[in-house]
N, C-alpha and C positions, 0 to 999 in steps of 0.2 A: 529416605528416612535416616541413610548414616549419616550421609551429609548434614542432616538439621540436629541429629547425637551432639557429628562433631563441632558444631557452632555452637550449641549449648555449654557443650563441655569446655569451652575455650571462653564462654559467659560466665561460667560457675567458678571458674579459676581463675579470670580476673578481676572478679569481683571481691572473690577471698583472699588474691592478693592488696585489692584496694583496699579492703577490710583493715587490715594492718597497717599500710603505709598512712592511710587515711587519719586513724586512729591517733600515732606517731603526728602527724603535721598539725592533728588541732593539739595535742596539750602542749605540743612546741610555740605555736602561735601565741594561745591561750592563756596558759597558766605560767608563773614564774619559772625560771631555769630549776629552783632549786623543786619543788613540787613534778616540775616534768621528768625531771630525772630520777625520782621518788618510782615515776608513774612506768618508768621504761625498764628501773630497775626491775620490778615486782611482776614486769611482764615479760622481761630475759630471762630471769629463772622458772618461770613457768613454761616460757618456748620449751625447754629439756624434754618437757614430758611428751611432746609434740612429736620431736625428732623419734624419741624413742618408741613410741607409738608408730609412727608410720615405719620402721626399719623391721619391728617383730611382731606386728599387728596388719597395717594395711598391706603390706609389699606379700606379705605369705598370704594372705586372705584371696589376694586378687590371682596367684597362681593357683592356689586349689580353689578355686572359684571358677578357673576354665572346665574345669569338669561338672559339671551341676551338680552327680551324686556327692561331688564334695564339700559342695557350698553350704557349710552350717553359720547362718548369721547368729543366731542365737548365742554359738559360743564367740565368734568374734567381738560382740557387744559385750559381751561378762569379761573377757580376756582385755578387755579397752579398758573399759572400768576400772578392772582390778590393777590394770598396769599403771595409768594414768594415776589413779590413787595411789598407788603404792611411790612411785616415782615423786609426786605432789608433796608425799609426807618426807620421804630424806631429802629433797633439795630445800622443804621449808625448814627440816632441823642445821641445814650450812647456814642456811639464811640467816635464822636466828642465834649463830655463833659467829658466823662470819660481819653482819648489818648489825645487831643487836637490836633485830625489829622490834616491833610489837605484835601482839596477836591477831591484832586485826589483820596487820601486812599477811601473816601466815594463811589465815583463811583466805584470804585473797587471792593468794599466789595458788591455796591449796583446788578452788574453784577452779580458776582462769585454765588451770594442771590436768583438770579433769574434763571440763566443757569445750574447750579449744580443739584437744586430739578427739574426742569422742565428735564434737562437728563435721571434722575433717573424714574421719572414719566411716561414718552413716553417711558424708553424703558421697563419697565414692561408689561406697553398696550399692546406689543406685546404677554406675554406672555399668554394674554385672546385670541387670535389670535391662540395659538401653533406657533409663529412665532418667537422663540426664537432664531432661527438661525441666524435671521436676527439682531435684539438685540446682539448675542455675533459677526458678524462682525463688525459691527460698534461700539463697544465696543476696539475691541481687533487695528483696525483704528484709531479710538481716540488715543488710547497709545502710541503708534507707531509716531503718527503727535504733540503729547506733547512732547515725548521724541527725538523725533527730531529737534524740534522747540527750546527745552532746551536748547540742548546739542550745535544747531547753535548759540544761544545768547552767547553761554559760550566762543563759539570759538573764537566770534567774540569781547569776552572783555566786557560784560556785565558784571555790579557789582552792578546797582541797580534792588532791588527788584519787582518791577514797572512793566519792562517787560513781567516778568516770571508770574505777576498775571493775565497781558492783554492775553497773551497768551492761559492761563489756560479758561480763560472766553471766548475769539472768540472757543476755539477748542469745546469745551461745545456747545458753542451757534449753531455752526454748525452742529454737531454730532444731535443735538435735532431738526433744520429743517430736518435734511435730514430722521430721525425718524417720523419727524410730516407725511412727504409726505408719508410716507411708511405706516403708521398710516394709511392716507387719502385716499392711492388706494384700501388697502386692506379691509375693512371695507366695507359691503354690506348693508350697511345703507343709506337710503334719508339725507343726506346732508341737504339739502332744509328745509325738515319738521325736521329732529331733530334741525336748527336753530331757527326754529320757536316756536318748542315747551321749544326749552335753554331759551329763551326771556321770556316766562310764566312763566317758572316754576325755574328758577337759585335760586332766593330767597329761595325757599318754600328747596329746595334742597342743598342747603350752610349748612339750618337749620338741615336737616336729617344728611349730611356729620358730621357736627358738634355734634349732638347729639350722634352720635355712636363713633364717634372720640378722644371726649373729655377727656378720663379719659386716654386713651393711651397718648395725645396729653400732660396735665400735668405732666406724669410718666415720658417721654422722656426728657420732658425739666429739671424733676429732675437730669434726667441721666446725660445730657448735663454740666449743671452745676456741677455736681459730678466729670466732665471727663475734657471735654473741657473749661466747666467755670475758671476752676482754672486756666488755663493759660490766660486767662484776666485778671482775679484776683490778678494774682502774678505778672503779665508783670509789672517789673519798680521794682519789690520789690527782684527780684532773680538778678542773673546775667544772662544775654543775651544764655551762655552760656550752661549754667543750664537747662533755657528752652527749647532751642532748641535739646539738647539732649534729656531729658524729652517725648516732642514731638515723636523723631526721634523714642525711645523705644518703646511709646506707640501705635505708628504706626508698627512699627513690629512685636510686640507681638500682634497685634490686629489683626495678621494672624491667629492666636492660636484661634479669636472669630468665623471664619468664619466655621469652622469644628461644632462647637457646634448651630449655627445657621442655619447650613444645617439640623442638625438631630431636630432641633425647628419647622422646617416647615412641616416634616413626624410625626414626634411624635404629637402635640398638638391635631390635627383629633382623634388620637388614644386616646389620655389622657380624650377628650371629652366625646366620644363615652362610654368608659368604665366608665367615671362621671355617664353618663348618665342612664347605664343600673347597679349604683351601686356596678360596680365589683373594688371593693377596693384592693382587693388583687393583680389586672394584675397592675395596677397605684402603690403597693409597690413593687414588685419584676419587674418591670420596671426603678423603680430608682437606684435598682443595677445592672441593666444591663449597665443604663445610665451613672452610677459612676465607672464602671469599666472599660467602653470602652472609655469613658473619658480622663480618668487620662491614660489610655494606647499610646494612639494618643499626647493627648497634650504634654506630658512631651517629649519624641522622637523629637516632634514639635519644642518646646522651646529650645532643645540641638540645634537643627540645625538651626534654626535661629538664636541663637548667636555665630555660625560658622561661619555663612556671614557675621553676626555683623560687630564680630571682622576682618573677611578677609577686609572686604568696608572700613576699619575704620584704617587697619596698624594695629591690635593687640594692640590698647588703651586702654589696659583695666582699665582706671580711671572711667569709667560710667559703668563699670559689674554691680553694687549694683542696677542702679536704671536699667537696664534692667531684673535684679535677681527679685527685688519687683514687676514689671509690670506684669512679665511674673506669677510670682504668683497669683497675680490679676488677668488675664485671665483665669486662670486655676482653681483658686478657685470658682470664680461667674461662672466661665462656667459649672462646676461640679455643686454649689451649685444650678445654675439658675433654678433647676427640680422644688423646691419649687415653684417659679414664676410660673413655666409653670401647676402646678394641682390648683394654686389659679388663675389663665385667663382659665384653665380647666372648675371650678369652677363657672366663670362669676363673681368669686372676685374682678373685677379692682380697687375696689375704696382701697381693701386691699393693693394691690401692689401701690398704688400711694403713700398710708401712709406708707410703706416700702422704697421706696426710698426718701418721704420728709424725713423720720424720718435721714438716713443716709446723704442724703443734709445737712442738716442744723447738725449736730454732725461733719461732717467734716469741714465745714467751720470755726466751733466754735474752733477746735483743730489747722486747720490752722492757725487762728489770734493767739493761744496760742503757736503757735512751732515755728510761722514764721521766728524770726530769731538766733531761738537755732538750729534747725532741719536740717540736710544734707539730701539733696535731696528729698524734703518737698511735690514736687508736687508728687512724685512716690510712697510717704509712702500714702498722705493723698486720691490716689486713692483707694490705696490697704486698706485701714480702711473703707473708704465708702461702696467697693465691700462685708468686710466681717460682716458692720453692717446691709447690707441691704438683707443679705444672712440669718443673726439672725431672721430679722425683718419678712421676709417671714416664716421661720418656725414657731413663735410666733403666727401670724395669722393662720398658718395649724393647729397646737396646740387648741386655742383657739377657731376657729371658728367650731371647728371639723369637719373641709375638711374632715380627713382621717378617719372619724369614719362610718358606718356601717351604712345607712339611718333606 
């Protein structure tokens, strides 16, 4: 039965990752540059509430979740909610000083803000359940009613972006009731008294979330801006065009992330453990294990996702370069990411947060300096962030003597 857990769970999340890239390649395909870039805009600033969701919401949920007595979903659902909404409403008021949207963009963004992390959220719950199975059908359903829901707009002569985001938000908002209930039968908990005791104790417990959350919850938002930010940042200043390719790449090579993130969630236990009992040596000859299986899979990877690239795309190849640099980019922080993973080994986070400001703010600096010498700016300035922040971890391995000999 673990074994079919762990196939589910490896169904459910590449399904939720094709969700997105998916999504990404038809309005690129689809709809005008300037409309797809309308569509990727409205769906980067609602990523935010994602990140921040899963850094003070799902990551604390699933440690006090190993304990049963401390598994309260009830208040994790209200605590998603209310984050998710709360986060939804100040990135829609940038929005709307920074874009000069409209209101309707705002509701959009304010949905997409709240259905997206609350998905993401319920259907992990399940995986404290072993009910992952259930997690990858309604995953793999979702897809299926997105991409048909699409693909009937398309038919039917849709051209603005508008549609395709209401969509994306009812298919979400559904998939997550029909979760929540699945959630709610399954769960052999008093209902009743875990309400009563959410009413006590939600504050005292916001506080713990947060506390254990917080240095992940800053790192991510470095990330975000490292990754996702720039296309806020540049939206108006590239061409429509530029972006939405940019986007399109960075979505497909972020297939390349999903391989290195599986082996994040079996290694770190292990990375810990030997922190813990001093063996320095399994944590080095681990990271050539990790660097050469790595670069074995990824690169293979990368060839064949821009086989489909180029197949989905007519053999365009005027955007190979900045699919060239992405794919680099995935392949290099995925290789170099071991550093990260022996400094949160470690219980370094506040290392790794100063690792990703320090590349945040170096790239953004270089951006306003290249911005309009630079071809294909948004794909260079990921791939410098990935490899200063790649520096910056081993800097701190270096220095803090992670890797020396207790």
């Amino acid at each position: 039965m673990r074994k079919l857990g762990f196939i589910y769970k490896y169904i459910d999340q590449f399904f939720f990752s094709l969700l997105n890239v998916g999504t990404i390649a038809f309005v690129s395909k689809y709809l005008s540059s300037e409309l797809a870039a309308k569509y990727i805009l409205i769906n980067t600033y609602a990523s935010f509430s994602l990140i921040v969701v899963v850094a003070l919401v799902i990551t604390p949920f699933w440690v006090h979740s190993a304990n049963r007595q401390t598994d309260n979903f009830l208040f994790g659902v209200k605590f998603a909610i209310n984050l998710s909404l709360f986060t939804g409403v100040i990135i829609s008021v940038l929005y709307i000083f920074k874009q000069n949207g409209s209101y309707r963009d705002v509701i959009q963004i304010i949905l997409v803000s709240i259905s997206y992390p609350m998905y993401d959220f319920l259907r992990r719950t399940l995986y404290v359940e072993n009910k992952e199975v259930i997690s990858a059908i309604t995953t793999v359903i979702l897809s299926i009613f997105i991409a048909l829901g699409y693909l009937l707009l398309y038919i039917n002569g849709t051209t603005s972006y508008q549609p395709y985001v209401y969509l994306l938000a009812l298919g979400l908002s559904l998939a997550s009731l029909a979760l929540f209930v699945c959630n709610f039968i399954i769960r052999k908990t008093d209902k009743e008294k875990e309400m009563e005791q959410e009413k006590e104790q939600y504050y005292h417990k916001v506080k713990e979330y947060f506390v254990y959350g917080r240095w992940s919850a800053i790192s991510m938002i470095c990330f975000w801006l490292s990754t996702q930010g720039l296309f806020v940042f540049l939206y108006g200043k590239i061409s429509d065009d530029e972006l939405v390719v940019s986007r399109l790449c960075l979505s497909l090579t972020g297939i390349i992330s999903i391989y290195f993130a599986s082996i994040e969630n079996k290694l770190m236990p292990q990375l810990r453990r030997a922190y813990i009992a001093d063996d320095i040596n399994y944590i080095k000859t681990q990271w050539l294990k990790y660097w050469r299986n790595g670069l074995s899979i990824s690169i293979p990877l990368s060839i064949l996702i821009y086989g489909i690239y180029i197949f989905y795309y007519g053999e365009n190849f005027k955007y190979s370069i900045t699919f060239a640099l992405l794919a680099l980019y995935q392949i290099l922080t995925g290789v170099f990411k071991y550093y990260a993973y022996v400094l949160k080994s470690a219980q370094r986070h506040k290392e790794t947060f100063y690792s990703n400001l320090f590349g945040v703010v170096l790239t953004y600096l270089l951006a306003c300096a290249f911005l309009f010498t630079a071809q294909n700016i948004i794909a260079l300035m990921i791939l410098v962030n990935g490899i200063l922040c790649s520096i910056a971890y081993y800097f701190f391995l270096r220095k803090d003597g992670v890797l020396n000999e207790k």
